[in-house]
C-alpha positions in Angstrom: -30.9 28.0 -8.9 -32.7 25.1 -7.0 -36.1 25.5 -5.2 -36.3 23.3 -2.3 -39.7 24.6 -1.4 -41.7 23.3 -4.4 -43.3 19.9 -4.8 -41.3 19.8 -8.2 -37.6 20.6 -8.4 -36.6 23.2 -10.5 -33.5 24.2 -12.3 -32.9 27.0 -14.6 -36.6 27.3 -14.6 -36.8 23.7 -15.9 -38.8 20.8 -14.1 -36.3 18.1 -13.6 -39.7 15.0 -13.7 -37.8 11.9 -12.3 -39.9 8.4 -12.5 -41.1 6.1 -9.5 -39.6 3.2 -9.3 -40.8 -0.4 -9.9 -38.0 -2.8 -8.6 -38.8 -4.0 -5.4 -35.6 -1.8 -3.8 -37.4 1.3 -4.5 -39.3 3.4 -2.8 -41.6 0.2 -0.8 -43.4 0.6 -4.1 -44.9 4.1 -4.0 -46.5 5.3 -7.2 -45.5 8.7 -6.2 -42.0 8.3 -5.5 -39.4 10.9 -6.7 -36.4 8.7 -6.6 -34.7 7.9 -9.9 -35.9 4.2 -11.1 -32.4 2.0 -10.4 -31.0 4.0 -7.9 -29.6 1.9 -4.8 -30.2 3.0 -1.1 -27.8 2.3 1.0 -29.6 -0.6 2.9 -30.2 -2.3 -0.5 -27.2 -1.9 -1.6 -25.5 -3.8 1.4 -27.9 -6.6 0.6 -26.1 -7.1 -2.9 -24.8 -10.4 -3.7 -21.9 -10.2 -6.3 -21.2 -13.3 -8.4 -18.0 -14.6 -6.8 -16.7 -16.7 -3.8 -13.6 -14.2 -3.4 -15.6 -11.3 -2.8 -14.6 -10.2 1.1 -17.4 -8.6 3.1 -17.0 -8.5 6.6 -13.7 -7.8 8.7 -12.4 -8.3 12.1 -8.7 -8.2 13.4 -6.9 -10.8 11.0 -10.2 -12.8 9.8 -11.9 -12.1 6.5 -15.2 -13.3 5.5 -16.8 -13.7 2.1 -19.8 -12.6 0.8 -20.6 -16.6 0.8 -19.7 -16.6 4.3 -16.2 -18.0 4.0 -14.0 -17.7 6.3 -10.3 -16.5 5.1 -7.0 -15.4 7.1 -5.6 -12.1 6.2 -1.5 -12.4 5.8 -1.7 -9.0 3.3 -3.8 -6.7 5.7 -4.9 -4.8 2.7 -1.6 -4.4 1.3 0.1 -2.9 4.5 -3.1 -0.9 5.3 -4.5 -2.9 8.1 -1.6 -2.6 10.7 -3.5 -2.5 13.5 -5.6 -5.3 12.6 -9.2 -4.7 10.5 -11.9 -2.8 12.1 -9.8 -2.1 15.2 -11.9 -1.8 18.2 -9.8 1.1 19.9 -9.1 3.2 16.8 -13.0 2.5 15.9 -14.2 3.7 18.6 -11.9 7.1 18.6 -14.1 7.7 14.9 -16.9 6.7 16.4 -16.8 9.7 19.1 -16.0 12.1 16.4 -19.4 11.3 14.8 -20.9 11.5 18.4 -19.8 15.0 19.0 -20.5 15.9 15.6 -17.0 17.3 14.6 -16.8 19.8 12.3 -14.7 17.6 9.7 -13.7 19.2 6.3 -11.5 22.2 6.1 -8.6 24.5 7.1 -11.0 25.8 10.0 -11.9 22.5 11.4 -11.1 20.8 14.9 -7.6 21.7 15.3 -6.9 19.4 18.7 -6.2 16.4 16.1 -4.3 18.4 13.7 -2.1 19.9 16.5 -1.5 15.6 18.6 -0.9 14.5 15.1 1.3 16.4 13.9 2.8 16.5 17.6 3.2 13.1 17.5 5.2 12.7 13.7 7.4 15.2 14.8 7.9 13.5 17.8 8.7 9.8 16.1 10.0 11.1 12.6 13.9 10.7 12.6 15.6 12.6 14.6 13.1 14.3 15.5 14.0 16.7 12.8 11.3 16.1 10.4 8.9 18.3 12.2 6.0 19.4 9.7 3.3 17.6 8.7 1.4 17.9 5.6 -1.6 15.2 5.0 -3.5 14.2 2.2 -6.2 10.9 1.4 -3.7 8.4 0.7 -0.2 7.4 -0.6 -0.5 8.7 -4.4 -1.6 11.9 -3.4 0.9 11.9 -0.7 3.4 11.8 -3.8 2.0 14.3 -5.4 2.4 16.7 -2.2 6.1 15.7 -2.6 6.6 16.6 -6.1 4.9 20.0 -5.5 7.0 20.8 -2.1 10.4 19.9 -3.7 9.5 22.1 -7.0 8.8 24.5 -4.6 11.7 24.5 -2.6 14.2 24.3 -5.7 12.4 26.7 -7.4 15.4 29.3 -7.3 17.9 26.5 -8.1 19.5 26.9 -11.7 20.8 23.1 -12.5 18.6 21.1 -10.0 15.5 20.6 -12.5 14.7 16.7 -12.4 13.7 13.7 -9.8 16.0 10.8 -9.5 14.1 7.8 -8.8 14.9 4.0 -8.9 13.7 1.3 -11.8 10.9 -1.2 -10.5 9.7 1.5 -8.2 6.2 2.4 -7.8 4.9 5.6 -6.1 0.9 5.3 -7.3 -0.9 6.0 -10.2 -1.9 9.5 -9.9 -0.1 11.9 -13.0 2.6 12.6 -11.2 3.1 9.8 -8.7 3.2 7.5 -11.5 6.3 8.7 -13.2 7.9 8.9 -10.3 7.8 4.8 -10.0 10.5 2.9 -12.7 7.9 1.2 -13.9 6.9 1.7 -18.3 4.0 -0.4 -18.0 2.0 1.9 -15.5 3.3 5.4 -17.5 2.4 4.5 -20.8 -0.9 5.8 -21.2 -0.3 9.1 -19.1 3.0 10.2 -21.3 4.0 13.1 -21.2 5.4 13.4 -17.5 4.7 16.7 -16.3 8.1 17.3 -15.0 12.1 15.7 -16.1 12.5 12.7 -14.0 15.5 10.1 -14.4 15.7 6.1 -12.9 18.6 4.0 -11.5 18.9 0.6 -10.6 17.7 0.1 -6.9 20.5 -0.5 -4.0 23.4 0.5 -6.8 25.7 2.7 -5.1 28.2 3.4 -8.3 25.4 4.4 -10.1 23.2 6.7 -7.6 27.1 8.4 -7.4 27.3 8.7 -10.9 23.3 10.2 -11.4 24.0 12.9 -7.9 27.5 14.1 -9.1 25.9 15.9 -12.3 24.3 17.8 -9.9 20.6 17.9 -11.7 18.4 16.3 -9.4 16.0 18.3 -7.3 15.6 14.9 -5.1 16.3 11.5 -4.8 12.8 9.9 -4.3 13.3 6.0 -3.1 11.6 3.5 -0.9 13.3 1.5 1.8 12.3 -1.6 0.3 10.7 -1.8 -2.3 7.2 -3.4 -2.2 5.7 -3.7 -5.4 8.6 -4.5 -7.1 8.9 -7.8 -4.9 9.9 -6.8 -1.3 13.2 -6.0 -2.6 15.9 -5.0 0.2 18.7 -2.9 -0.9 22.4 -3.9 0.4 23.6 -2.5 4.0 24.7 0.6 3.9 22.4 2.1 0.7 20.9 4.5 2.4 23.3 6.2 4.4 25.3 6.3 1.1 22.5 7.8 -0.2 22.4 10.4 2.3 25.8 11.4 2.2 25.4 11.4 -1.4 22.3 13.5 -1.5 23.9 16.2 0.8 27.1 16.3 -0.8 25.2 17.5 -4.1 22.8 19.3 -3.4 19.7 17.0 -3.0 17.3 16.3 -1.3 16.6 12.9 -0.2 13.0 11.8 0.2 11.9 8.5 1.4 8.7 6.8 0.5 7.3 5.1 3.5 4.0 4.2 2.2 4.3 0.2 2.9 7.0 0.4 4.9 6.1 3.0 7.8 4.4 2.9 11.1 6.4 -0.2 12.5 5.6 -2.8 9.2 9.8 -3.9 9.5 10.1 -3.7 13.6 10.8 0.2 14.0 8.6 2.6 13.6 10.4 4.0 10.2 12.2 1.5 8.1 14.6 4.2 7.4 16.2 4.0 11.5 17.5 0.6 10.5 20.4 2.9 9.4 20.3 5.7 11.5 19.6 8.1 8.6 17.7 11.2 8.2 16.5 12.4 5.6 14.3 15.6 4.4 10.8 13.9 4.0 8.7 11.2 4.5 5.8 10.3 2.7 3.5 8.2 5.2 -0.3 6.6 4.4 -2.1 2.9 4.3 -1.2 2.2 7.8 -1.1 5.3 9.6 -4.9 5.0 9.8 -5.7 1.8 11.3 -7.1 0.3 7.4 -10.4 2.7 8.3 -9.9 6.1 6.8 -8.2 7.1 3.5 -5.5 8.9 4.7 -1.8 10.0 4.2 0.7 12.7 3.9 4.6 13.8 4.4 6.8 15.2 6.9 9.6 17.1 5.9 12.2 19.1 7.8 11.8 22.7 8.9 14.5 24.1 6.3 13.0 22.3 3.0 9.6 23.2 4.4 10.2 27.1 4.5 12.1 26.8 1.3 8.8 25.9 -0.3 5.8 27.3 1.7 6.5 29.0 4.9 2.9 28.2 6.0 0.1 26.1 4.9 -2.2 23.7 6.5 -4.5 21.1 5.2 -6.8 18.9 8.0 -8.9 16.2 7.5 -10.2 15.6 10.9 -11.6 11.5 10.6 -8.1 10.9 9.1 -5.8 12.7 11.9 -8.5 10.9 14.6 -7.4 7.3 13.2 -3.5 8.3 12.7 -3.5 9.7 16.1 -5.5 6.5 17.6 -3.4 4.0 15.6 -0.3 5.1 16.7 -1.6 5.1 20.1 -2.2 1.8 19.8 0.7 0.4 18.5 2.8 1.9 21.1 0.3 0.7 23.8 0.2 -2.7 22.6 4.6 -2.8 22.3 3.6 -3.5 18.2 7.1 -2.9 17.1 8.6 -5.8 19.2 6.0 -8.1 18.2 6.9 -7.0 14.1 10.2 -8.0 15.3 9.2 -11.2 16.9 6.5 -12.7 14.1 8.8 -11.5 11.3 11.5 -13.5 12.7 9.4 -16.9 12.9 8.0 -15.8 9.3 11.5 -15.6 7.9 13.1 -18.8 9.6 9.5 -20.7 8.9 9.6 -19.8 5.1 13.4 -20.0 4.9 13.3 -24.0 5.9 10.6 -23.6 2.9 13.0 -22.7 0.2 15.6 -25.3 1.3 12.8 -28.3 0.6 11.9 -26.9 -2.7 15.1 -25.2 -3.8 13.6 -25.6 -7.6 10.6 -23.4 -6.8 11.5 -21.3 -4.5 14.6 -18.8 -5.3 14.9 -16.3 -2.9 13.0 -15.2 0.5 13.3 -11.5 1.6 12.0 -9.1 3.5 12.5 -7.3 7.1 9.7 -7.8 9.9 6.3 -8.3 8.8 7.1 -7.5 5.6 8.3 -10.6 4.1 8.1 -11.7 0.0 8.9 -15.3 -1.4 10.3 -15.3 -5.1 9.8 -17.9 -7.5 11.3 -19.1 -10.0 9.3 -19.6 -13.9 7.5 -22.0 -14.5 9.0 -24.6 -16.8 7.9 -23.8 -20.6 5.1 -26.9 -21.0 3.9 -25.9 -18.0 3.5 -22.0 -18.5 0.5 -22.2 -21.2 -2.3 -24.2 -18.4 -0.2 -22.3 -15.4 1.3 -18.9 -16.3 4.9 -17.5 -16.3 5.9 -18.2 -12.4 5.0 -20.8 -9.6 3.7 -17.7 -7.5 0.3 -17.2 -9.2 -0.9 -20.9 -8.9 -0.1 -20.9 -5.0 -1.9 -17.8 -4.5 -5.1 -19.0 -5.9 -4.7 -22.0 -4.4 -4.2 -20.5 -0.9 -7.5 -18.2 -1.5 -9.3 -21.3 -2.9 -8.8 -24.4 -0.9 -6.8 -23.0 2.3 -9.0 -19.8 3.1 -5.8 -17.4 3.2 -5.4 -14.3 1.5 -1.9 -12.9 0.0 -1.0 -11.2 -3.4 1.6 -11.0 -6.0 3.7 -7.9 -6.2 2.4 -5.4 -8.6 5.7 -4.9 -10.7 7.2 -8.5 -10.0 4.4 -11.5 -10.3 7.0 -13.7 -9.5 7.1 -12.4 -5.9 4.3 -12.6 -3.1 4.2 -11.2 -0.2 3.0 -11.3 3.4 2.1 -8.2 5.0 -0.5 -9.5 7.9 -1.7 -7.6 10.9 1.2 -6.8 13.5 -1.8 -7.5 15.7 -2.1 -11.1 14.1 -2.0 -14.4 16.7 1.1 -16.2 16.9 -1.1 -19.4 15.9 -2.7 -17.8 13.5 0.4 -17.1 12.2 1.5 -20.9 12.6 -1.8 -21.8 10.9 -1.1 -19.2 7.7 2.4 -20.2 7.5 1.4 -23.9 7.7 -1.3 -23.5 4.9 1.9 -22.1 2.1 3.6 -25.2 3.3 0.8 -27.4 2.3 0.0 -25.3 -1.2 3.7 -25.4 -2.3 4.1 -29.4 -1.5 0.8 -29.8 -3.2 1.8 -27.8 -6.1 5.0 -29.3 -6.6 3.2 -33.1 -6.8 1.5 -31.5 -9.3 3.7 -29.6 -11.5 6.1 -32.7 -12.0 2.9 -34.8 -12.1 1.7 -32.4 -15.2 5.3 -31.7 -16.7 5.9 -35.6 -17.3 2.5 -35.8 -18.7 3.1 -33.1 -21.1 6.7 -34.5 -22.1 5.0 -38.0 -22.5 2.6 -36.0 -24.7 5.1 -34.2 -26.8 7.6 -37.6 -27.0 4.7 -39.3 -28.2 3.3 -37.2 -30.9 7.3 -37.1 -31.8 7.3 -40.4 -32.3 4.2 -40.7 -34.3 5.0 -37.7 -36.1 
């Protein structure tokens, strides 16, 4: 037991003696000071100044700025997160007025107004409208792993339907569980064994998604709408309403992973009513809160929902204040028309791209503001000063000399992607879009430029040889 009361803290009747500081962040220099020597405040630590140009400090709407004070334009928004633009003012100020009124914020028995609009609200726009619970969690992984647990629930009683069907190049998180369910070795091989059967085809292949459901094994059939690690990949017309036919006619159920592509990223609000399907859950997070709050969850259908709990409730009240404010917001603000709009002029912009450099650029894809360029490799003198694929150099280039900030694809480095605001100017856009045009000329002066200096090289020592 701790005694607050005493001048020295005690534990288990021991004196816990902790040393003043002498670094000038501690304590203003107070010989008697209890705080541990090294241990940051909160001020101090804000004043820290890490070793490199790229570290990002201070956000506002689509502009980034360094810990140098560089300026940078955000085309990923965190990886999907920031949809409503960073550090948005309206959805800001909703969290602020929680902390004014001094919510109570953790637990099943906090503020239930939140709870009760947001989960109003996902009923309201999930599919349908028949995906009407709401279970939420602190991000997209965990999200996953509140899938995993409701269909194991629900298929509990089932005899054959024992193991996940999921797609290869997926990824679902990192988490124990989330991580198997992504087709993806690299990311499960140092958390083998999985801790349930789970099975992969290719993604967007409708003979062999057939072939896997017919056995009739498969508790669900876990897949994203496009698939965003693996390189923005988007499955052929008519995959997922195959896949719902599919899933019904076998007894499984069909679960869509919305993490990257939910709350309006491809120009409706669920990339999943680009075919009119619905299926029996969601799983929902990054966006949802506005890029302020971890936050995420599922919604699932009444009927899968009883199968596995009947009731439960989890509430975490900043989260279900920024996922109600955001999607306030983005229906206040008409966001889905503009995804619409700004992906189209991404797509035609980048498109007239890949027919001036058809030998770098193989493929551009996407749907709204989710949009990926593929490269091709590199060729083979180039690879050991530049890496496998053109997609790498242009990156760094764009964070280094053009101020503009987009990634590779986690499971496909041959792929990046732009996932700005849906908030984002249209000249900011134009200025973004402009930069890639002037890093993938430059690049290709000097990839030939370095090739045929390398081919000399080798021709010469050849010759000499």
């Amino acid at each position: 037991m701790i005694d607050f009361t005493s001048t020295s803290v005690k534990a288990n009747n021991k004196v816990l003696e902790t040393k003043s500081s002498t670094k000038d962040y501690q304590s203003a220099g107070d010989p008697n000071s209890k705080v541990p020597q090294g241990l940051w405040s909160f001020d101090d630590a804000m004043k820290m100044a890490p070793e490199t140009v790229r570290n990002l400090q201070l956000a506002h709407l689509n502009k980034l700025r360094t810990i140098r004070g560089q300026q940078h334009l955000d085309l990923i928004g965190g990886v999907g997160v920031v949809t409503v633009g960073n550090n948005n003012e309206y959805v800001w100020n909703c969290l602020q007025k929680c902390f004014n009124e001094k919510l109570y914020m953790m637990g099943s028995i906090s503020y239930r107004n939140l709870a009760a609009a947001f989960g109003s609200n996902m009923a309201l726009l999930s599919p349908g409208q028949k995906l009407t619970r709401t279970w939420t969690a602190t991000g997209g992984a965990e999200a996953n792993e509140g899938v995993i647990k409701l269909i194991r629930l629900a298929t509990r009683y089932k005899i054959n339907n024992k193991r996940f069907l999921s797609t290869l190049n997926s990824f679902h998180g990192k988490t124990t569980g989330s991580v198997f369910l992504g087709g993806k070795e690299k990311w499960q091989k140092y958390q083998s064994p999985s801790l349930f059967d789970v099975d992969y085809v290719p993604y967007g292949d409708f003979h062999a998604l057939e072939v896997a459901l017919m056995s009739g094994i498969y508790r669900a059939f876990v897949v994203e709408p496009i698939q965003g690690e693996g390189g923005v990949i988007v499955p052929p017309p008519g995959y997922f309403a195959k896949a719902r036919e599919l899933c019904t006619k076998y007894d499984t159920y069909l679960v869509l992973d919305e993490i990257q592509t939910g709350c309006g990223r491809t120009g409706k609000f669920w990339a999943c009513e680009h075919e009119n399907i619905i299926p029996d859950c969601i799983s929902f997070a990054k966006g949802f809160s506005g890029g302020l709050i971890p936050f995420g969850g599922y919604i699932a259908t009444e009927e899968l929902w009883n199968a596995a709990y009947g009731t439960v409730e989890t509430v975490n009240t900043l989260g279900l204040a920024a996922g109600v404010a955001t999607i306030d917001f983005i229906y206040q603000n008409n966001l889905l028309d503009r995804a619409n709009k700004l992906g189209g002029i991404m797509f035609d912009r980048l498109s007239k791209l890949q027919t001036r450099y058809p030998d770098i650029i193989k493929e551009i894809r996407g749907r709204g503001m989710m949009v990926g360029i593929e490269f091709f490799r590199l060729p083979a003198v180039a690879q050991e000063v530049f890496g496998e694929f053109y997609a790498l150099p242009i990156v760094n280039d764009l964070a280094d000399n053009h101020r503009v900030q987009v990634y590779c694809s986690l499971n496909n480095p041959s792929v990046f992607r732009f996932l700005p605001p849906l908030t984002i100017p249209e000249k900011d856009l134009d200025e973004g879009l402009k930069s890639v045009e002037d890093a993938v000329a430059a690049f290709s002066v000097k990839i030939n430029k370095d090739v045929m200096g390398q081919i000399f090289l080798i021709n010469t020592n050849n010759f000499f040889s």
